[in-house]
C-alpha positions in Angstrom: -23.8 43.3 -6.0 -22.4 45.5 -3.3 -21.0 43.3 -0.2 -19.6 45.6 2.7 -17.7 44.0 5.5 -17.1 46.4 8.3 -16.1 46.1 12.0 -13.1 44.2 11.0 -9.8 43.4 11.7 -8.2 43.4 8.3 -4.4 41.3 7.3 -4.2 42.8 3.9 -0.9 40.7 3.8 0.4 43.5 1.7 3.1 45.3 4.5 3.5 42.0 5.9 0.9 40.9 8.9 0.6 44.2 10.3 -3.8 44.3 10.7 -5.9 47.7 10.1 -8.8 48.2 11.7 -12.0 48.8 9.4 -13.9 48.1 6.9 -13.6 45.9 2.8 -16.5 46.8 -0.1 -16.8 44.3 -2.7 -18.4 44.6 -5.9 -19.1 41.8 -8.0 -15.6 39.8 -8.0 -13.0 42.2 -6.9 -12.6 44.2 -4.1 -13.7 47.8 -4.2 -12.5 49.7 -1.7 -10.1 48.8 1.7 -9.5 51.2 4.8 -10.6 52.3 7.8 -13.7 53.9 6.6 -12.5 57.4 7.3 -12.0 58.2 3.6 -14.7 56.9 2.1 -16.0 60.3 0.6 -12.3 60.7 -0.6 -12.6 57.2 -2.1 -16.1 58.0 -3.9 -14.0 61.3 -5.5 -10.7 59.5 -6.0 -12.8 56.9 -8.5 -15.5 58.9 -9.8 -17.9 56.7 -8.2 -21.2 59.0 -6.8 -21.7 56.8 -3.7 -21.4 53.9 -2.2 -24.5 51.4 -0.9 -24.4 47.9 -0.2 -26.6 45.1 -1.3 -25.5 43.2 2.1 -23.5 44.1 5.1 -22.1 41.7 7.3 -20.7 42.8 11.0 -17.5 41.0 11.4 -17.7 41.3 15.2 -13.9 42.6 15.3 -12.4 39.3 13.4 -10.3 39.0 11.2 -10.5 39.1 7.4 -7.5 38.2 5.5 -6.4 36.5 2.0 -7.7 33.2 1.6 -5.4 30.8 1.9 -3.3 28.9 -1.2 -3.3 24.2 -1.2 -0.3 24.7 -3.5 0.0 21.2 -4.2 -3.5 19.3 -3.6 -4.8 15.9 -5.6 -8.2 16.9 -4.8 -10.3 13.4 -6.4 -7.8 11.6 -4.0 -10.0 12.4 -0.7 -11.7 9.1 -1.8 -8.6 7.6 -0.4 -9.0 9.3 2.8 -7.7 5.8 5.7 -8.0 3.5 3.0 -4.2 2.7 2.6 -2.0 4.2 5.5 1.2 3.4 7.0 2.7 2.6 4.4 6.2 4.1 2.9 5.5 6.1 -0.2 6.5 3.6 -3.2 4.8 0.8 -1.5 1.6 3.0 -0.8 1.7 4.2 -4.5 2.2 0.8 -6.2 0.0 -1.8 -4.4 -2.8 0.7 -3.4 -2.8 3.8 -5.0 -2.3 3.2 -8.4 -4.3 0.1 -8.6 -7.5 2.0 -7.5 -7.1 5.2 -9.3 -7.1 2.5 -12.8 -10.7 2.0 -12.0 -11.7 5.9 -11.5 -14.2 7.1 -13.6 -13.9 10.9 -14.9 -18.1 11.2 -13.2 -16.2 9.6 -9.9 -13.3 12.4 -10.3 -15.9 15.4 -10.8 -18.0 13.6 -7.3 -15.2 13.4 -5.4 -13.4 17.1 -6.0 -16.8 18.3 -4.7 -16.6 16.5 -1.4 -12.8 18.1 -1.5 -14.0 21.5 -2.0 -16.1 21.2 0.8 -13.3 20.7 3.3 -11.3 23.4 1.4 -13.7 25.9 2.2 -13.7 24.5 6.0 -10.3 25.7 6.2 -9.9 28.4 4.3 -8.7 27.6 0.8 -9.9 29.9 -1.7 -7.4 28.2 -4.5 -6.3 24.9 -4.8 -2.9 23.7 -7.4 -4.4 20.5 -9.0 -2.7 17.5 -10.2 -5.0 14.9 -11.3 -6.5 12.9 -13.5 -9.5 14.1 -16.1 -8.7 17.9 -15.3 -11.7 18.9 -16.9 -14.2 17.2 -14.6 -12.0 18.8 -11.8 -12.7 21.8 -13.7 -16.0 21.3 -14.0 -16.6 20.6 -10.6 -15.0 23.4 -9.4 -16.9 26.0 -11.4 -19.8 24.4 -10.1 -19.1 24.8 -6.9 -17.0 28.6 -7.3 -13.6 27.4 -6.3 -10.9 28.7 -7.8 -8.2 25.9 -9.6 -5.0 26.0 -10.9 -5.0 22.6 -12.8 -0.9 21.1 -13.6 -0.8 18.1 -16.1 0.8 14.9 -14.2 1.8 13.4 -17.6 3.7 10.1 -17.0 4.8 6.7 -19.2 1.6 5.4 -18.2 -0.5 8.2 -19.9 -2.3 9.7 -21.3 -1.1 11.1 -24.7 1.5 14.5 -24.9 -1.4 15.9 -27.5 -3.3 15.5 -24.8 -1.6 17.9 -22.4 -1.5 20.5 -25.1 -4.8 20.2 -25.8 -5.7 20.4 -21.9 -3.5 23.7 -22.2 -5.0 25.3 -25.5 -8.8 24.7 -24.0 -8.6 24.7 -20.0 -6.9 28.1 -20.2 -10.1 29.6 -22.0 -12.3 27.5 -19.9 -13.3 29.9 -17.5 -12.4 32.8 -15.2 -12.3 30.5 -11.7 -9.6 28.0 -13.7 -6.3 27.8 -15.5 -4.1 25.1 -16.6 -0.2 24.9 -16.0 2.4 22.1 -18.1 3.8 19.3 -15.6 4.8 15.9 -15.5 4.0 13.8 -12.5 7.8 13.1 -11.6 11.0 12.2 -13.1 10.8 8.4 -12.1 7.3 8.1 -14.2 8.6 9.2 -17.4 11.5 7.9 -20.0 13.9 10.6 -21.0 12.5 10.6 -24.4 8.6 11.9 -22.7 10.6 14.5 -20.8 12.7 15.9 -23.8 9.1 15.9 -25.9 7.4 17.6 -23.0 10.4 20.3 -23.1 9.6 20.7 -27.0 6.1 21.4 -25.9 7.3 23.8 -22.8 9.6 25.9 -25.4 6.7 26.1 -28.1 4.5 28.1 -25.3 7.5 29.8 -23.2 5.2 27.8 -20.4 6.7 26.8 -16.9 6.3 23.7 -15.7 5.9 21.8 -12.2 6.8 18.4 -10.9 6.8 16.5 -8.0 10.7 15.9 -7.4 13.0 15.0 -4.8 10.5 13.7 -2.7 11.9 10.8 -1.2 15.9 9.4 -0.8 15.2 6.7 -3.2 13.9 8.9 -5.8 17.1 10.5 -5.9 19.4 7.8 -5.2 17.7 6.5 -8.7 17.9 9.6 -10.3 21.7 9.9 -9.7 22.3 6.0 -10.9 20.3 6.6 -14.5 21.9 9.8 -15.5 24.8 11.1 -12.9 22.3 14.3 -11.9 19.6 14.7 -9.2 15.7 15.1 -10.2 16.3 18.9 -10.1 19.7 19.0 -12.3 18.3 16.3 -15.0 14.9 18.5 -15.4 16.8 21.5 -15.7 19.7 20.3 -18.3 16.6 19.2 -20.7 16.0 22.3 -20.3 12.0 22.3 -18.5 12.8 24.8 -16.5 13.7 27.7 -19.2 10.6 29.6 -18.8 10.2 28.7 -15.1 7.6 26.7 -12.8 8.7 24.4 -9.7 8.7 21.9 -7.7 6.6 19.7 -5.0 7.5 18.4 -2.0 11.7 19.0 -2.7 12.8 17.2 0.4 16.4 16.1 -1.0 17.7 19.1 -2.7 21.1 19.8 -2.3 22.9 23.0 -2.2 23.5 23.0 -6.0 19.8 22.1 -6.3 18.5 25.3 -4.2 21.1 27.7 -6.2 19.7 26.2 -9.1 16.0 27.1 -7.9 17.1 30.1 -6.7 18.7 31.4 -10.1 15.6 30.3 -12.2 13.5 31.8 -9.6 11.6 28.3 -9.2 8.8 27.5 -6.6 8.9 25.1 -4.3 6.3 23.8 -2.5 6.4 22.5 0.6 3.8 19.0 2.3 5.1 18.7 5.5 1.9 16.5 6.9 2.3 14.2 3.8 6.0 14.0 4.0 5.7 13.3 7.6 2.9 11.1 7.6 4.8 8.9 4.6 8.1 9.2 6.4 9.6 11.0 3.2 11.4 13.1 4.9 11.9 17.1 6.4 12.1 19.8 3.5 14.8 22.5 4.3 12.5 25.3 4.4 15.5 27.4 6.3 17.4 27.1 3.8 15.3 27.7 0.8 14.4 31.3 2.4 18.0 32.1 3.0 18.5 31.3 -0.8 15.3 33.8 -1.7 13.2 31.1 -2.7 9.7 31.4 -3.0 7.8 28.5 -1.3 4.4 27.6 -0.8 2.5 25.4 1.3 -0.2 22.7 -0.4 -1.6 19.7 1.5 -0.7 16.8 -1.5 -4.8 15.2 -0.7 -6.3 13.7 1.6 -5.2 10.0 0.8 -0.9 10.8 2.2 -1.9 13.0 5.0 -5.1 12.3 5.8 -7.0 15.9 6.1 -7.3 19.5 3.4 -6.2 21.4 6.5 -3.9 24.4 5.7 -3.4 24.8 9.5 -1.6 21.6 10.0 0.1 22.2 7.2 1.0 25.9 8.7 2.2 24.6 11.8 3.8 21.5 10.7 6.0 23.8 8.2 7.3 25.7 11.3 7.6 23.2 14.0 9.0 20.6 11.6 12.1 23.1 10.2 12.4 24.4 13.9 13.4 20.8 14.7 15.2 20.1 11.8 17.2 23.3 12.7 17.2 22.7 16.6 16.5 26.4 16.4 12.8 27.6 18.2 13.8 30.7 15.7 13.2 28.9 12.6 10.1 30.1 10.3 8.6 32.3 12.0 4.8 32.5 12.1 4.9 35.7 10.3 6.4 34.1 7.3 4.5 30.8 7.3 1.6 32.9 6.6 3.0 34.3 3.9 3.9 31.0 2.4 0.2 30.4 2.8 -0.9 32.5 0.6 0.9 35.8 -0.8 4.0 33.1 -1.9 1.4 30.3 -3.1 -0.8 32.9 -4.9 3.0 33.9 -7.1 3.4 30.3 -7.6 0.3 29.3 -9.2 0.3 32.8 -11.3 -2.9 34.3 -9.5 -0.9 37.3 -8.7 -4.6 39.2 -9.0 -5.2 36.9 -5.9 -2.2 37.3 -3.4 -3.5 40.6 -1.0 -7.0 42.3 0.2 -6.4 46.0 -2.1 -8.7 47.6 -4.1 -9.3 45.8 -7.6 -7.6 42.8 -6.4 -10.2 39.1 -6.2 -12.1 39.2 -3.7 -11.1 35.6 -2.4 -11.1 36.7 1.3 -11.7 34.4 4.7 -13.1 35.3 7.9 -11.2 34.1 10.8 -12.9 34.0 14.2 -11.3 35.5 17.3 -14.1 34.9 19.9 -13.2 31.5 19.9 -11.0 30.3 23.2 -8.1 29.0 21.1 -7.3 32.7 20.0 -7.9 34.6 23.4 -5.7 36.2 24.5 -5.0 38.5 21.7 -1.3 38.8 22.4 -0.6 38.4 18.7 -3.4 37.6 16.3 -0.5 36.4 13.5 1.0 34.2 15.8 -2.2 32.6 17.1 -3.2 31.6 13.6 -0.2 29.7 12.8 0.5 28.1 16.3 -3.0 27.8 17.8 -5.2 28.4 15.1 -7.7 25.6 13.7 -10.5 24.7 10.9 -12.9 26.0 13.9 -11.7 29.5 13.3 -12.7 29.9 9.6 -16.1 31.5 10.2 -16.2 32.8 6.7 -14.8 31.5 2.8 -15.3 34.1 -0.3 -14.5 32.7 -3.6 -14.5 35.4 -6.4 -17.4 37.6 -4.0 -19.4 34.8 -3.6 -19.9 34.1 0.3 -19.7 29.7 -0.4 -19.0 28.6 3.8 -20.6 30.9 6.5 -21.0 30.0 10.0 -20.6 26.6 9.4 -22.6 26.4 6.8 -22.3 25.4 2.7 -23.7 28.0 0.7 -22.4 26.3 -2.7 -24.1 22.9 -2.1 -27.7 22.1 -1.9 -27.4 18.6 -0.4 -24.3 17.8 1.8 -25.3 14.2 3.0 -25.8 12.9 -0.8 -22.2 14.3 -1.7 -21.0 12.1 1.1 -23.1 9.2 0.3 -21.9 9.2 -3.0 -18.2 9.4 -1.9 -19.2 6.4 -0.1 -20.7 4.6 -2.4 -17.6 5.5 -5.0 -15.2 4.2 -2.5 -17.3 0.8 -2.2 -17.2 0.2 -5.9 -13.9 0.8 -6.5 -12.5 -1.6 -3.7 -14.8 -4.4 -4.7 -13.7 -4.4 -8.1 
């Protein structure tokens, strides 16, 4: 299956957020050819291929098709949660609400609701979504039926379940199937004893595997951290020695400067939640400063129960405007590199570096954003206008591995909409009656 997309105007994200006007062929899964359409013949020569025809041609009306965007750091099931506990501080929100209903989630509940979650990726944009949650494989499952691509992350804790059961998540997930892969984690520092986390670094040595966490998310999380073992989050993971072989972070609100050199040495990700750290009063991540140190940092939403939406837009802006006030400097994070973060920085951190720019043989997981819309007009700078004025209205188009799964408004990858939400309704119900 030959897809051409021409008429474009195309943000490889390759030299930056420079656009080149022309033309993207896809074939099958990866993308076959991206240019101006000049060369084309040149092309055919170049790759010994006799000629090029397409199965389907779609005229992108001068938009623009760039990389799909990268939720770093989602908890996709969590959408059930979506207003049902807000306002709340984090550890409060967690222990009386969170917690309590997520005991009572089936693993058929967790496949349902990843589906409606997918959905409102593909409304925004997301092509791959960084997964920590509970029965990865029915996440799996669910998105392989649906064709989104998932980076699952264990959030092993005290509470569950078993360390054989990680590896075993590891050994299987990984073979699972092209859309999906399977990183080591633990959920934080302040869910597991010191004795889980020195067996989980046994188990991150045995595979050379990096690992991610949520850490130094709040000022009481590291308070506590300091009081139990004289080290913050980041310097008690590290001395037990889970970051050897890499991995990262979530959220990283409270780092310090011997916390960021540390990151920066290792060459750790961190990714950033700015509507869920603002929403939970956690705090403002010092994105600034993590650049200046060369740190790679990605942007994920954390679900849709802390913030309360799957929009990678808010999260865009809020990662600029946020540091820019944090900074009292308008200059902070610039536009330019918040789309980065999106999705060439979040692509390095979940390892999909096969995903991270529109070139030839690279995934073709490529979105469709829609200028003729009054939001982006006037086209003073199309990279800017994304970031600062841009919303879920613009995505006229979401690819997944060549597959064409949101177009126009409409789901290609679900049959019956209104029963996926009736369900989630229905899921909801039970849970909080129980």
């Amino acid at each position: 299956m030959k897809i051409r997309l021409y008429n474009a105007r195309i943000m490889t994200m390759a030299e930056g957020c420079s656009l080149l006007q022309g033309e993207i062929w896809v074939e099958n899964d990866r993308i076959l050819y991206v240019g101006d359409g000049t060369d084309l013949d040149a092309f055919c020569k170049r790759t010994g291929i006799p000629g090029l025809a397409a199965d389907k041609e779609i005229d992108c009306e001068g938009n623009v098709l760039m990389p799909g965007f990268k939720d770093a750091h989602t908890h996709s099931a969590m959408v059930a949660m979506r207003s049902f506990a807000d306002d709340m501080p984090l550890q409060e929100w967690l222990n009386t609400k969170i917690f309590p209903l997520e005991a009572k989630m089936t693993e058929q509940d967790n496949y349902d609701l990843t589906q409606l979650a997918i959905l409102e990726y593909l409304t925004t944009g997301v092509t791959s979504v960084f997964d920590m949650y509970l029965s990865p494989k029915d996440i799996a499952r669910a998105c392989v039926d649906m064709g989104m691509r998932c980076v699952l992350v264990s959030g092993l804790n005290k509470f569950g379940p078993a360390l054989e059961v990680m590896e075993e998540r590891y050994l299987t997930l990984n073979r699972m199937h092209p859309l999906i892969s399977y990183m080591l984690g633990v959920h934080a520092e302040y869910t597991c004893s010191k004795e889980l986390l020195e067996q989980v670094s046994e188990m991150v040595h045995k595979y050379k595997a990096p690992l991610f966490t949520h850490i130094s998310e709040t000022r009481t999380e590291t308070d506590e951290c300091l009081e139990r073992y004289g080290m913050t989050p980041p310097q008690f993971l590290d001395s037990l020695g889970l970051f050897d072989y890499g991995g990262g972070g979530y959220h990283c609100v409270y780092f310090t400067e011997e916390d960021m050199e540390l990151f920066a040495k290792k060459g750790l990700h961190i990714i950033t939640n700015p509507g869920s750290n603002t929403k939970l009063a956690s705090g403002v991540a010092p994105i600034t400063r993590f650049l200046e140190k060369g740190i790679n940092v990605g942007i994920g939403t954390d679900g849709a129960s802390s913030n309360n939406c799957l929009d990678m837009f808010r999260e865009m802006f809020l990662t600029t405007g946020l540091a820019k006030l944090k900074e009292k400097d308008a200059s902070a994070v610039d536009a330019e590199e918040v789309l980065k973060m999106a999705t060439v920085n979040g692509a390095k951190a979940m390892g999909l570096t096969d995903c991270d720019i529109l070139a030839e043989g690279k995934k073709a997981d490529i979105i469709m954003i829609d200028l003729h819309q009054p939001n982006m007009q006037p086209l003073n700078n199309i990279a800017k206008n994304i970031v600062y004025s841009g919303s879920k209205q613009n995505v006229k188009m979401t690819m997944i591995d060549g597959r064409i799964l949101y177009y126009d408004g409409r789901f290609l990858c679900c049959d019956d909409v209104e029963a996926l939400y009736a369900k989630a309704n229905e899921i909801i119900a039970r849970l909080s009656a129980e």
